[in-house]
GUDO-941956 format. One record per residue: residue in three letters; y, z, x of N, C-alpha, C in turn. Coordinates in steps of 0.1 Angstrom, whole numbers, padded with zeros to 4 digits, always signed. Example, Ala and Ser with C-alpha at 12.3 -4.5 7.8 and 13.67 -1.06 7.14 Angstrom:
ALA-0057+0078+0132-0045+0078+0123-0033+0078+0132 SER-0022+0071+0128-0011+0071+0137+0000+0079+0129 
//
This chain:
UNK-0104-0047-0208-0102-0049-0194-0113-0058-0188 UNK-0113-0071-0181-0120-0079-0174-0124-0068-0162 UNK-0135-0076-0156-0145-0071-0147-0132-0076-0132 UNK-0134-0064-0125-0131-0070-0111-0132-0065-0101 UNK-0133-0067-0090-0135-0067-0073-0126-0065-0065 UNK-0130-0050-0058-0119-0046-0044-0125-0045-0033 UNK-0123-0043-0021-0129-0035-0009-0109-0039-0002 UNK-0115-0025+0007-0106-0026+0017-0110-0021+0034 UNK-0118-0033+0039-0129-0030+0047-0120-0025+0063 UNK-0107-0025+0062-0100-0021+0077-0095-0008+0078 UNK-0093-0002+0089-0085+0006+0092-0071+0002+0096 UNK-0061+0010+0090-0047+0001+0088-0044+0021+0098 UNK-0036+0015+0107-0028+0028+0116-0014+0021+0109 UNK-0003+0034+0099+0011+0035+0097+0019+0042+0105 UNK+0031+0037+0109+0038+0052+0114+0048+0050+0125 UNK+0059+0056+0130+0068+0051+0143+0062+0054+0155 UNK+0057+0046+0162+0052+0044+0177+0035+0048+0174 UNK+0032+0040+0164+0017+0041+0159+0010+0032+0169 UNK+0019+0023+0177+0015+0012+0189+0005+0020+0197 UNK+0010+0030+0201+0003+0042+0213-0012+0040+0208 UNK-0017+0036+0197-0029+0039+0197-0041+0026+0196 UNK-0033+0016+0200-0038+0003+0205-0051+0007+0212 UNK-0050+0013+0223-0060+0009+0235-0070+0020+0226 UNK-0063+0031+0220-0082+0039+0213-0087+0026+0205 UNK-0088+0021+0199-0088+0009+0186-0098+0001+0193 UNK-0096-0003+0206-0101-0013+0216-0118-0010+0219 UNK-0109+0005+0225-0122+0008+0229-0133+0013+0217 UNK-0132+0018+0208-0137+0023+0194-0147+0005+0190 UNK-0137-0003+0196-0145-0013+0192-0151-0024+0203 UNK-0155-0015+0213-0158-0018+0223-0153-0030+0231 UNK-0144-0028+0234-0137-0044+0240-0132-0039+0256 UNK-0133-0043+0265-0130-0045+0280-0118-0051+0281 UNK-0116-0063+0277-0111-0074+0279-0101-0082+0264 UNK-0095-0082+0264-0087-0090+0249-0078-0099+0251 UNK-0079-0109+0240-0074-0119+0236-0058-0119+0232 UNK-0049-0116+0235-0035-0116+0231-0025-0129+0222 UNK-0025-0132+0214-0021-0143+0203-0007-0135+0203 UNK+0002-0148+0206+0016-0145+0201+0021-0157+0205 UNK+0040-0156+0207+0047-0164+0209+0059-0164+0218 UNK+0062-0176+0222+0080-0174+0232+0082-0166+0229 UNK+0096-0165+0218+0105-0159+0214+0098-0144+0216 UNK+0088-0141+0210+0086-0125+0212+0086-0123+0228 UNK+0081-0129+0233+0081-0130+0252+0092-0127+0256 UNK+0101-0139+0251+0118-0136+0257+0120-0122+0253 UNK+0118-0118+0243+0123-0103+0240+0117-0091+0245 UNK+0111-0095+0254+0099-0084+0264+0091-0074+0251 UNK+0085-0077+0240+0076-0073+0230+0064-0076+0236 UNK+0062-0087+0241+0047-0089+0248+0040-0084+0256 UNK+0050-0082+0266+0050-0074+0276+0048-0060+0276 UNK+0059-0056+0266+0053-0040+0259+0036-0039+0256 UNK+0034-0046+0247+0023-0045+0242+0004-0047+0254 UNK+0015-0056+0265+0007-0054+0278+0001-0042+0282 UNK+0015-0037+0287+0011-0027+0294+0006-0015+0287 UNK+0007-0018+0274+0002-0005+0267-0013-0009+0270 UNK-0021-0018+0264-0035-0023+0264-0037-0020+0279 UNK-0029-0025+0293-0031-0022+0310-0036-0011+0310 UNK-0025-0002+0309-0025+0012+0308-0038+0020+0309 UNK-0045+0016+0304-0062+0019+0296-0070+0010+0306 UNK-0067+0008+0312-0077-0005+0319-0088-0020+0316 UNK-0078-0022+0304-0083-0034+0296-0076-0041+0299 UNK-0085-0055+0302-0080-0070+0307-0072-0079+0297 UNK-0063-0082+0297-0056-0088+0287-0047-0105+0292 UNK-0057-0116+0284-0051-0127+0286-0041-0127+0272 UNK-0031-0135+0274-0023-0139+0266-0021-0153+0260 UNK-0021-0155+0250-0013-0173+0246-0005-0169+0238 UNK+0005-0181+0244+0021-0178+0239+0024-0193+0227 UNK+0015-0198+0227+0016-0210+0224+0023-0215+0204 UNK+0021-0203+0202+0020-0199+0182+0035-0208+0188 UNK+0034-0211+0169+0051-0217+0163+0049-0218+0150 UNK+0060-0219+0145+0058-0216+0129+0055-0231+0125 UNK+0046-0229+0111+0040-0236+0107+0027-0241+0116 UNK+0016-0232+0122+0010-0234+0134+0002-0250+0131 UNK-0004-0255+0137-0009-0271+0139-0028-0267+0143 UNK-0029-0276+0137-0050-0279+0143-0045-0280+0155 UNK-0037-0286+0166-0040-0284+0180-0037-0271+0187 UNK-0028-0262+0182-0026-0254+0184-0040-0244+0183 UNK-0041-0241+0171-0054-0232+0175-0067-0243+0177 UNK-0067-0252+0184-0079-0259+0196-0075-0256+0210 UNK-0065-0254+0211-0057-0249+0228-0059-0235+0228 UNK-0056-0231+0217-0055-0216+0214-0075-0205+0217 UNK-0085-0217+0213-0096-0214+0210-0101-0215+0222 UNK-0096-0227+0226-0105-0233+0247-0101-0224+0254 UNK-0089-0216+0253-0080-0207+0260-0089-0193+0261 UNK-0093-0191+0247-0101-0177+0247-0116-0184+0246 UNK-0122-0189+0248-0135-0187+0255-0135-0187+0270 UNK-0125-0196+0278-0125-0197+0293-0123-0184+0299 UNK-0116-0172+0288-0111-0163+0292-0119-0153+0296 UNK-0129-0155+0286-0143-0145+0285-0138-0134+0278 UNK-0130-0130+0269-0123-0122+0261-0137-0118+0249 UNK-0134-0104+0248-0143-0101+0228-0134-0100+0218 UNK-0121-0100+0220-0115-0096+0208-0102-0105+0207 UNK-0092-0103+0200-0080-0108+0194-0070-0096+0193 UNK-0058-0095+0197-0048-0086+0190-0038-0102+0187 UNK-0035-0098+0176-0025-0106+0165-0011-0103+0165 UNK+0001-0106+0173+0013-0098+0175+0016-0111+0170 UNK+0026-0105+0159+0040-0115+0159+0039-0114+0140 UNK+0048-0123+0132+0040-0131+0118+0029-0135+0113 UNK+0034-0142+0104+0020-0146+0095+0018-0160+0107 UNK+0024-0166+0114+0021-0178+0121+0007-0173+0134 UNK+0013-0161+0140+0002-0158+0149-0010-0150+0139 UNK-0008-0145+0133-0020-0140+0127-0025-0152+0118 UNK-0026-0161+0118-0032-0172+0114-0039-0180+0125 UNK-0033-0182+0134-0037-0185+0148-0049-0179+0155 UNK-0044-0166+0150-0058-0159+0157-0068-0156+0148 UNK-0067-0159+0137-0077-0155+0122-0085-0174+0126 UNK-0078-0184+0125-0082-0195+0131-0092-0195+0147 UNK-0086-0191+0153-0097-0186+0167-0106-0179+0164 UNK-0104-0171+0159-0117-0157+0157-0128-0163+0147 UNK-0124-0181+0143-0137-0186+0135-0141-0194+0143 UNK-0135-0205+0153-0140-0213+0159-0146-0210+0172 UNK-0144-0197+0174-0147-0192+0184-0160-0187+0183 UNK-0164-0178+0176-0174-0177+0167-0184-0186+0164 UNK-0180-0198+0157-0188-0203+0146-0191-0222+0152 UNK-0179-0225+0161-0176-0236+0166-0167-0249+0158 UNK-0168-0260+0158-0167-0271+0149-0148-0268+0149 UNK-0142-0281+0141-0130-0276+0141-0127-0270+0127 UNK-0113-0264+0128-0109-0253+0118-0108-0262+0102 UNK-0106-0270+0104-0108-0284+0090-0123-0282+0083 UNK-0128-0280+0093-0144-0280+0087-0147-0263+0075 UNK-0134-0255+0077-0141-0247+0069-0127-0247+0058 UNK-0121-0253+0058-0106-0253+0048-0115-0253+0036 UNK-0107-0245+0030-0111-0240+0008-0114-0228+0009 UNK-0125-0222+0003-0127-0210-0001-0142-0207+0003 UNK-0140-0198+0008-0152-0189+0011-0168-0197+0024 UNK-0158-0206+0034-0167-0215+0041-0172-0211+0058 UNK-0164-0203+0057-0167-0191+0070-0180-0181+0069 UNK-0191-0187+0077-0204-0183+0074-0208-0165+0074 UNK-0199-0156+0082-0201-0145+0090-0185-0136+0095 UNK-0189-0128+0097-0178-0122+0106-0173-0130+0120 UNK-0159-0130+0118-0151-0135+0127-0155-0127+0143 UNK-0142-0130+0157-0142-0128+0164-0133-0110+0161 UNK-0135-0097+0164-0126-0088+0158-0114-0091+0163 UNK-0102-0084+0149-0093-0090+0153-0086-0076+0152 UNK-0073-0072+0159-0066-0059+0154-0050-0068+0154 UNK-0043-0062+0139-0031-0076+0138-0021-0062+0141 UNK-0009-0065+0148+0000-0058+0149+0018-0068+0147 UNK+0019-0066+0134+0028-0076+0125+0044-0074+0129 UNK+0050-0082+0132+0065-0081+0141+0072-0081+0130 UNK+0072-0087+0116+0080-0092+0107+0073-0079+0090 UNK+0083-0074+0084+0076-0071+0071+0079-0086+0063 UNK+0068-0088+0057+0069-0105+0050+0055-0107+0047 UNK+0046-0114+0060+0038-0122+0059+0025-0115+0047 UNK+0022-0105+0051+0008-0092+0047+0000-0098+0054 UNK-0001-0112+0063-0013-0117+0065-0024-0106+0076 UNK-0019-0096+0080-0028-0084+0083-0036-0076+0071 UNK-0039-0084+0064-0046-0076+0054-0051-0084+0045 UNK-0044-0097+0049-0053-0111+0037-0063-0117+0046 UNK-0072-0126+0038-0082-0133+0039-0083-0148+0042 UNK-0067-0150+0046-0067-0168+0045-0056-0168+0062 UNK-0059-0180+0062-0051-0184+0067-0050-0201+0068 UNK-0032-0200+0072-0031-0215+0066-0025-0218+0078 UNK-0030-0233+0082-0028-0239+0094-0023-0255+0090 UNK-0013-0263+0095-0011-0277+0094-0021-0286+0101 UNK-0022-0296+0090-0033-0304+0097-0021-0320+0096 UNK-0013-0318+0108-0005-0329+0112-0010-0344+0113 UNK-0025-0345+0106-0029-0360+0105-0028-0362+0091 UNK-0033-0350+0086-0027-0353+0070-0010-0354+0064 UNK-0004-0342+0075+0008-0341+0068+0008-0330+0061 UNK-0001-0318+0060-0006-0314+0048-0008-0298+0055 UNK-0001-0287+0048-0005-0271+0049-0022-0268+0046 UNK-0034-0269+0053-0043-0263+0045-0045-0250+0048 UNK-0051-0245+0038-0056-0232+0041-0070-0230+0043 UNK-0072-0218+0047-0087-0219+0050-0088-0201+0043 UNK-0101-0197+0035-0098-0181+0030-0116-0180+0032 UNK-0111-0166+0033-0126-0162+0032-0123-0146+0040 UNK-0131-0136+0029-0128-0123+0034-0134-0122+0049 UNK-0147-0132+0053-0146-0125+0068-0138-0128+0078 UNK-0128-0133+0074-0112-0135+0084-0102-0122+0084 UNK-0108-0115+0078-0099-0101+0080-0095-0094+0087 UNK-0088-0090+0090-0083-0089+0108-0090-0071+0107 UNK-0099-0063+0117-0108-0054+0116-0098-0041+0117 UNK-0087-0041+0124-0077-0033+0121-0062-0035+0121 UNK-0058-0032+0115-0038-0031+0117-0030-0022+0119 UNK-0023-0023+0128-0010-0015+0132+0003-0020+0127 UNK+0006-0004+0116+0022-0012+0111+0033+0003+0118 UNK+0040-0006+0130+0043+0004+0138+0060-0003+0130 UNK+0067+0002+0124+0080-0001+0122+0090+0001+0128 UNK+0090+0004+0139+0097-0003+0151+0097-0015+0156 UNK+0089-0019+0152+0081-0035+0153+0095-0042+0148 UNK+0099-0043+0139+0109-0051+0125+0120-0044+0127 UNK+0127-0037+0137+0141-0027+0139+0146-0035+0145 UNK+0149-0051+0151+0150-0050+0162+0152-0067+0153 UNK+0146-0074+0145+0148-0087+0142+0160-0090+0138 UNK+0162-0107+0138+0180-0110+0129+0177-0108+0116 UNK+0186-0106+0114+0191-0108+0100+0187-0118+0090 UNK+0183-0131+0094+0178-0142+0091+0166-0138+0087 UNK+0160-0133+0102+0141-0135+0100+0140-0125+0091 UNK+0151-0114+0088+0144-0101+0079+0145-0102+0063 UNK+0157-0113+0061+0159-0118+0050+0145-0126+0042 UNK+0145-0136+0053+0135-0147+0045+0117-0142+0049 UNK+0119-0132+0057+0104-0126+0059+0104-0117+0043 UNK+0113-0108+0043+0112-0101+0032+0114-0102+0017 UNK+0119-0115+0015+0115-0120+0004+0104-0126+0003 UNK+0101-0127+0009+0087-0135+0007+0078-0127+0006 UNK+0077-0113+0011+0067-0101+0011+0070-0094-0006 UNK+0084-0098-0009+0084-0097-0024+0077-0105-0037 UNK+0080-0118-0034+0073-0128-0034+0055-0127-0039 UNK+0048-0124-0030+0041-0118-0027+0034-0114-0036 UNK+0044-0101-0038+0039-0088-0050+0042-0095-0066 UNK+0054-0101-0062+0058-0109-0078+0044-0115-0085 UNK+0040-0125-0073+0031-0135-0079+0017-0128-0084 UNK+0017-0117-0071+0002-0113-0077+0003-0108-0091 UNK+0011-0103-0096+0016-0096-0104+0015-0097-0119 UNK+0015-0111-0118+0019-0121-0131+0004-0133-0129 UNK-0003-0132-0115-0018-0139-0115-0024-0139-0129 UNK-0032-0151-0131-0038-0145-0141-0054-0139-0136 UNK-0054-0134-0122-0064-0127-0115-0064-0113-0114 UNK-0048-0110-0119-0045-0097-0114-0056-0088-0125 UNK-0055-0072-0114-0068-0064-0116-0064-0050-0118 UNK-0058-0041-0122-0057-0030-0121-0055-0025-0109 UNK-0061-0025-0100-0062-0024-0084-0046-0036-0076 UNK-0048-0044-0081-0035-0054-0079-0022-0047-0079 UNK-0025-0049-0093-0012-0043-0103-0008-0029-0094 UNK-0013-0023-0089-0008-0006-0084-0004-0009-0071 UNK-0011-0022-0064-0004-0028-0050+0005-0032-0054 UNK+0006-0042-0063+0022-0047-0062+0031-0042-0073 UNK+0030-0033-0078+0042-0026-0082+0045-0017-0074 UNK+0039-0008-0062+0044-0001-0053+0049-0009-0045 UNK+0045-0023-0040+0051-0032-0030+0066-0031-0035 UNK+0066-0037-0050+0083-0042-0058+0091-0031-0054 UNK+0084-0016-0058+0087-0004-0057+0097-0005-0046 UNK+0094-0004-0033+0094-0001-0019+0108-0013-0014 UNK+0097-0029-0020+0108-0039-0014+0126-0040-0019 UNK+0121-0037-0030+0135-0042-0045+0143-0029-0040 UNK+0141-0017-0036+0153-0009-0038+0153-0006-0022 UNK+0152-0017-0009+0153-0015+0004+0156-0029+0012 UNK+0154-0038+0006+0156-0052+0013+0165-0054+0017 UNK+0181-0052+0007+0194-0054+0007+0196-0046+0022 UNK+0194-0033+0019+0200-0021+0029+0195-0027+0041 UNK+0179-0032+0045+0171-0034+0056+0177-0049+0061 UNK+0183-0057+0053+0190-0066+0058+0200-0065+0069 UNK+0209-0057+0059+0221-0054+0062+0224-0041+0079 UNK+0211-0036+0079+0210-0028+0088+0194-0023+0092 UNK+0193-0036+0104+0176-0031+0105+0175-0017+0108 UNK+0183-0012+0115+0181+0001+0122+0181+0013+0117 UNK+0180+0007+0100+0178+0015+0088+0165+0022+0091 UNK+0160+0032+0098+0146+0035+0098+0137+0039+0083 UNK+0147+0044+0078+0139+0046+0063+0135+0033+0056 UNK+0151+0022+0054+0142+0010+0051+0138+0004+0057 UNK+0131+0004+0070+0121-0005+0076+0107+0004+0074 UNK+0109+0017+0075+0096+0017+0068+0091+0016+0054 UNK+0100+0018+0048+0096+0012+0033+0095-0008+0032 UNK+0100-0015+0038+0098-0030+0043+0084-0029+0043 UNK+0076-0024+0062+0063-0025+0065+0059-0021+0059 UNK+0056-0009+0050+0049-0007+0038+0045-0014+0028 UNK+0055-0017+0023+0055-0027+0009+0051-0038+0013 UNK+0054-0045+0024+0049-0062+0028+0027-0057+0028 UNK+0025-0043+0035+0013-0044+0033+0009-0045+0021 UNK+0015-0034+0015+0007-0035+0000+0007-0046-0012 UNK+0020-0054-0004+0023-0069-0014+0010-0075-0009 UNK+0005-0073+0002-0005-0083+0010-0018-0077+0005 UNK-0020-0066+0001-0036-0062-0008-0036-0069-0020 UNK-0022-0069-0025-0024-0073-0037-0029-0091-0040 UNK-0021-0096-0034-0024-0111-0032-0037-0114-0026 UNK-0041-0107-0016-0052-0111-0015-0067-0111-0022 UNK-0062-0103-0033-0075-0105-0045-0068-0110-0057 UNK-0052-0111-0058-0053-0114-0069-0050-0131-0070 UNK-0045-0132-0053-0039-0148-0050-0026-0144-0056 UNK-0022-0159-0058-0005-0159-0059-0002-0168-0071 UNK+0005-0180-0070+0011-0188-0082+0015-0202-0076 UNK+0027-0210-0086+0028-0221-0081+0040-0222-0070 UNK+0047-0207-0070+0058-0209-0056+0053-0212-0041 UNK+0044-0202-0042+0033-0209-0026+0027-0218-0026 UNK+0022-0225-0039+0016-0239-0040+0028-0247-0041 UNK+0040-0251-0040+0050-0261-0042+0055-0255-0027 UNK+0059-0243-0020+0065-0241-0008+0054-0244+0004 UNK+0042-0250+0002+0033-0253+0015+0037-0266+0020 UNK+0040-0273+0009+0043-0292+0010+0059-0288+0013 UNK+0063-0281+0009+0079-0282+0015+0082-0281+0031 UNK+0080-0272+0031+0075-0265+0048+0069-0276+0055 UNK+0058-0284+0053+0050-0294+0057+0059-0305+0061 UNK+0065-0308+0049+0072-0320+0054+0085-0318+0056 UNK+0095-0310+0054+0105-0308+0058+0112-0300+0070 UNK+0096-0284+0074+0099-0278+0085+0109-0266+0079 UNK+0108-0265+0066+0121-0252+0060+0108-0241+0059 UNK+0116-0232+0067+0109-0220+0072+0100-0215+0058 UNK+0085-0208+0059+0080-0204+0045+0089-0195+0036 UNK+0092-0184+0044+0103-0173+0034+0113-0184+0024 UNK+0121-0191+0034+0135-0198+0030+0126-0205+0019 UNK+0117-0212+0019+0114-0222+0008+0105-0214-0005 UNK+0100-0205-0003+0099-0194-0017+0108-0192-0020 UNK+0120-0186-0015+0129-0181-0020+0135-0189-0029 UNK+0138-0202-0025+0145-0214-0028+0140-0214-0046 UNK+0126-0222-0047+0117-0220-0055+0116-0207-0066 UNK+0117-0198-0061+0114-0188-0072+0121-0187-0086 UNK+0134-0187-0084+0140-0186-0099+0135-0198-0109 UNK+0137-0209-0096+0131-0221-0111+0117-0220-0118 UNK+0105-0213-0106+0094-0211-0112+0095-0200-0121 UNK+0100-0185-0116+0103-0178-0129+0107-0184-0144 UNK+0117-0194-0142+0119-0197-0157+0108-0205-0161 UNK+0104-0209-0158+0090-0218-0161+0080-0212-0168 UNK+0077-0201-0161+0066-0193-0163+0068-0184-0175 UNK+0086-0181-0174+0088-0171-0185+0083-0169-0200 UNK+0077-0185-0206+0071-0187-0217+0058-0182-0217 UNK+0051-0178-0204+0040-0167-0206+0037-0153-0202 UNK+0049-0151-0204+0055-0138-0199+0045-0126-0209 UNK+0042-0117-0203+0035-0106-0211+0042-0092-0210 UNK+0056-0091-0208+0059-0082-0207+0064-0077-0187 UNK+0056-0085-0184+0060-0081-0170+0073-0086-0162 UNK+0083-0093-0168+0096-0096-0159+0102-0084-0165 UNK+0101-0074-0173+0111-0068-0173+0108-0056-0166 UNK+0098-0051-0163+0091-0042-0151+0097-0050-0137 UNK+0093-0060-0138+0099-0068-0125+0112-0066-0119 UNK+0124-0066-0135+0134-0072-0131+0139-0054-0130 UNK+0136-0043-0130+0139-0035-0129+0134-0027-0118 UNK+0127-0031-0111+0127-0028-0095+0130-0036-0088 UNK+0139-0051-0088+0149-0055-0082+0162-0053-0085 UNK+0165-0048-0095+0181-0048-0101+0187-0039-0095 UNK+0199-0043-0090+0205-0033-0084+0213-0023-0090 UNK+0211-0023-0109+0218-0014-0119+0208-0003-0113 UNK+0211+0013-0114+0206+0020-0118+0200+0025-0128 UNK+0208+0017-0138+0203+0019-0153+0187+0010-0158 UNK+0176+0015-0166+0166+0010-0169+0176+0001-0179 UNK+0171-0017-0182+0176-0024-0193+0170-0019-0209 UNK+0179-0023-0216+0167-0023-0233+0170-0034-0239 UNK+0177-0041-0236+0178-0056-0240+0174-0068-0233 UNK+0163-0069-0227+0158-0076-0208+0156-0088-0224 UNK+0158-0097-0213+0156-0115-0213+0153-0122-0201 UNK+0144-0130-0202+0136-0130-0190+0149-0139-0182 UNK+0156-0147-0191+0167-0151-0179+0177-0148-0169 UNK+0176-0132-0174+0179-0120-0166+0175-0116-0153 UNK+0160-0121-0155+0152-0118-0139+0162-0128-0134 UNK+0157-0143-0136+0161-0155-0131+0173-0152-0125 UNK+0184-0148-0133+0201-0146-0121+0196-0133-0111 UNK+0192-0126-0117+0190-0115-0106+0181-0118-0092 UNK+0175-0130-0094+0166-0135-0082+0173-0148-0073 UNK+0186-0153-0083+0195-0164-0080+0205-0153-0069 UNK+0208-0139-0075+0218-0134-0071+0210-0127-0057 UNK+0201-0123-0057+0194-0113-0046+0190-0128-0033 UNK+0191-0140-0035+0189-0153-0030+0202-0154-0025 UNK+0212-0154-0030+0232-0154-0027+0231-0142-0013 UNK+0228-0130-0018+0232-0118-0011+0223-0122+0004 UNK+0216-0122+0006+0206-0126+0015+0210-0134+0022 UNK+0221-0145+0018+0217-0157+0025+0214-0169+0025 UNK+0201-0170+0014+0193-0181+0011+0200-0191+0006 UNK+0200-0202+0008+0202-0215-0001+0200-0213-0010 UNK+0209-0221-0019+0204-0221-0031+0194-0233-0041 UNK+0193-0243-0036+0189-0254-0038+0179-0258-0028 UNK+0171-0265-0028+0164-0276-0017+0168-0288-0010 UNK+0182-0288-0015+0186-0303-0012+0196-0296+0002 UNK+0200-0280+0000+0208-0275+0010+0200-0273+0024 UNK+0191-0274+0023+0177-0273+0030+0169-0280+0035 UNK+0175-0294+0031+0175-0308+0040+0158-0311+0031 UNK+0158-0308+0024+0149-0315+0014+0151-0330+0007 UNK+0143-0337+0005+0148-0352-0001+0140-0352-0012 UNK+0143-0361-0020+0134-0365-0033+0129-0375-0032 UNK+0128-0382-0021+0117-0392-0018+0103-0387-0018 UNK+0102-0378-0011+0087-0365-0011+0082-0359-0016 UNK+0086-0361-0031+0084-0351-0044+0070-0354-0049 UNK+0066-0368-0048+0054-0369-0057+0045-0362-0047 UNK+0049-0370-0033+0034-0369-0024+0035-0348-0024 UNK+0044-0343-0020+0044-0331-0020+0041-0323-0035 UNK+0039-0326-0046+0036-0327-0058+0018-0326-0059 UNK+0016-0338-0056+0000-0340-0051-0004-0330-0042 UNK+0003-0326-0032-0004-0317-0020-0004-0302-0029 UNK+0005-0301-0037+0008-0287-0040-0005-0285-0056 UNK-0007-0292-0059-0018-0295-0073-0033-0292-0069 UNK-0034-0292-0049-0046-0290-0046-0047-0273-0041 UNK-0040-0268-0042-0039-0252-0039-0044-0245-0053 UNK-0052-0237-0046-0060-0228-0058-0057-0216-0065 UNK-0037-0220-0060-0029-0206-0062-0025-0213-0078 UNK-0026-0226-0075-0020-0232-0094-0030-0229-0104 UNK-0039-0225-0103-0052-0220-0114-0049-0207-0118 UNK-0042-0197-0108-0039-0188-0114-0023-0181-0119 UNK-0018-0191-0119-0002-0193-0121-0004-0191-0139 UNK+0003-0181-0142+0006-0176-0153+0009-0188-0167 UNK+0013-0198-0164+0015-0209-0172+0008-0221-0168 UNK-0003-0226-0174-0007-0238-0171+0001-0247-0168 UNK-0003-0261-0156+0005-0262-0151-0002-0276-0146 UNK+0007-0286-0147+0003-0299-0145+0008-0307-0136 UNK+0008-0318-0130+0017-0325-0120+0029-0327-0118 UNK+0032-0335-0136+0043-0339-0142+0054-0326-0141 UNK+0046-0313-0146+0056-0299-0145+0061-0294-0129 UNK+0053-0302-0119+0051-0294-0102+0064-0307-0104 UNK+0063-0321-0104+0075-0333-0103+0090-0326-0109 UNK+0090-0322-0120+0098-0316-0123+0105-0302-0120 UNK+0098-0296-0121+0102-0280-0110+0108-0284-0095 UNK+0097-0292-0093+0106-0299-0070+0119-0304-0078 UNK+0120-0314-0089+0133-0321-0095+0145-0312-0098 UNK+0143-0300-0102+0151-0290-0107+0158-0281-0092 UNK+0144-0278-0090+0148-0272-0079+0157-0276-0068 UNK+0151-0289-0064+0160-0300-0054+0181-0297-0060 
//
């Protein structure tokens, strides 16, 4: 067994109407005043407003920015950052996706540290602890309440970068699953594949750790035999909490073990096309499964047996097996099945090809993996 590395430096509150305990959290971390990071759509749905008056309640000052959108932008968190210093705010609460909790993992460094958010993109370039952050996640999908990166568009390049570094860790999270009772059908689809996603990739890393491996087989655990039902009926209370569950523990896992080449080929998609992250993993997976299947160690058939909807364990597994089962669980959902249904072109293969060869998620992708192979996987996939 190789040498490896955990911590799990937050307090994570689980539980239905776990929200209630916002304003102790605050004050535990001495904050008067806080920073509120979200978006419209949660607004229109009076979520934000909930989460007001609960922080009011207590007699803490709470400015808001509504400004988040998917795929967030470098201007976005520079509006987002001017916003909370003018405010005179100490903290961050993170409501919404992985888009606002990037937003505010973005603020809580420039706020902090200064300069713009470009200046610390790659690995480990965030000098110190952030601004505190407590993330309270609307979607099970992202885990970004528990990872160490965040990725922001830098609309002069064209280009998803990420920025990682464990002291972007949001200081506490609230997975209140009531949160995710209440989404469409769409967002719970392509949020929750992706939180499978997730657990798949860490899974098969070649980073993964013992410590991984027990996050994301309980994530598969949780997601594979609840997604379908939680689709079909958010108001499934049992599977929404098995959803928020599993997206956290998909999200431990990835964040030490990283991921593979489906999040490094779905950042340039997203980028240049605007196809939601879930929708464009999803899209991607089966073809990178077969790809990868040549270094398979035994784990697609563990895989393909906490998404199969047989009740029977296989004894004959072929890893082509996962592949329809991930083509078919992509059918049931919803998802497209191609890139091209998805308003993808193949004019943007190479340049999206290049963008995806600079993610540090292709070093640990189970099969070595070269340009020509990323040209051809977009080709297949398309």
């Amino acid at each position: 067994m190789k040498d490896f590395t955990f911590k799990i430096p937050q307090t994570i509150e689980f539980g239905i109407d776990s929200l209630q305990k916002l304003p102790q959290l605050l004050k535990a971390n001495g904050s008067d005043h806080v920073f509120l990071i979200s978006d419209k759509g949660l607004d229109g749905l009076g979520v934000v407003q909930k989460i007001k008056e609960i922080i009011e309640a207590d007699d803490i000052t709470c400015t808001t920015y509504l400004g988040t959108v998917p795929n967030p932008t470098v201007d976005i968190v520079n509006e987002s950052t001017k916003l909370y210093k003018e405010s005179g705010a100490t903290s961050i609460v993170a409501l919404g996706g992985g888009s606002s909790m990037d937003v505010a993992k973005a603020t809580g460094v420039l706020a902090k540290f200064g300069g713009q958010i470009t200046d610390y993109e790659g690995l480990h370039k965030v000098p110190g602890p952030i601004v505190p952050i407590i993330a309270i996640p609307t979607t099970a999908g992202s885990g970004s309440e528990v990872t160490a990166s965040a990725v922001i568009t830098d609309e002069a390049r064209n280009y998803k970068m990420s920025v990682i570094s464990y002291e972007m860790l949001p200081k506490y999270a609230i997975l209140d699953p009531k949160m995710i009772m209440t989404v469409p059908a769409s967002v719970a689809a392509a949020c929750g594949i992706d939180a499978l996603i997730h657990a798949m990739e860490a899974y098969v890393s070649l980073n993964a750790s013992p410590f991984t491996d027990a996050m994301a087989e309980k994530a598969m655990g949780l997601i594979g035999s609840n997604l379908r039902q939680f689709v079909a009926n958010r108001q499934d209370e049992e599977a929404a909490c098995a959803m928020m569950a599993g997206s956290t523990f998909a999200g431990l896992a990835f964040a030490w073990a990283r991921l593979g080449n489906v999040h490094a080929m779905s950042h340039p998609v997203s980028a240049y096309f605007h196809v939601a992250h879930g929708v464009a993993n999803a899209i991607l997976l089966p073809t990178v499964v077969e790809f990868n299947a040549l270094a398979d160690r035994g784990r697609y058939e563990k895989i393909y047996n906490y998404i199969s909807t047989s009740k029977e364990l296989v004894t004959d597994f072929t890893p082509d097996m996962l592949v329809e089962e991930l083509k078919q669980l992509n059918a049931d959902l919803g998802i497209p099945a191609s890139l091209s249904e998805a308003g993808v072109t193949a004019d943007k293969i190479q340049e999206m090809a290049e963008d995806a060869m600079k993610s540090p998620n292709v070093a640990v992708n189970p099969r070595a993996t070269n340009i020509k192979d990323i040209i051809a996987l977009y080709e297949k996939a398309l």
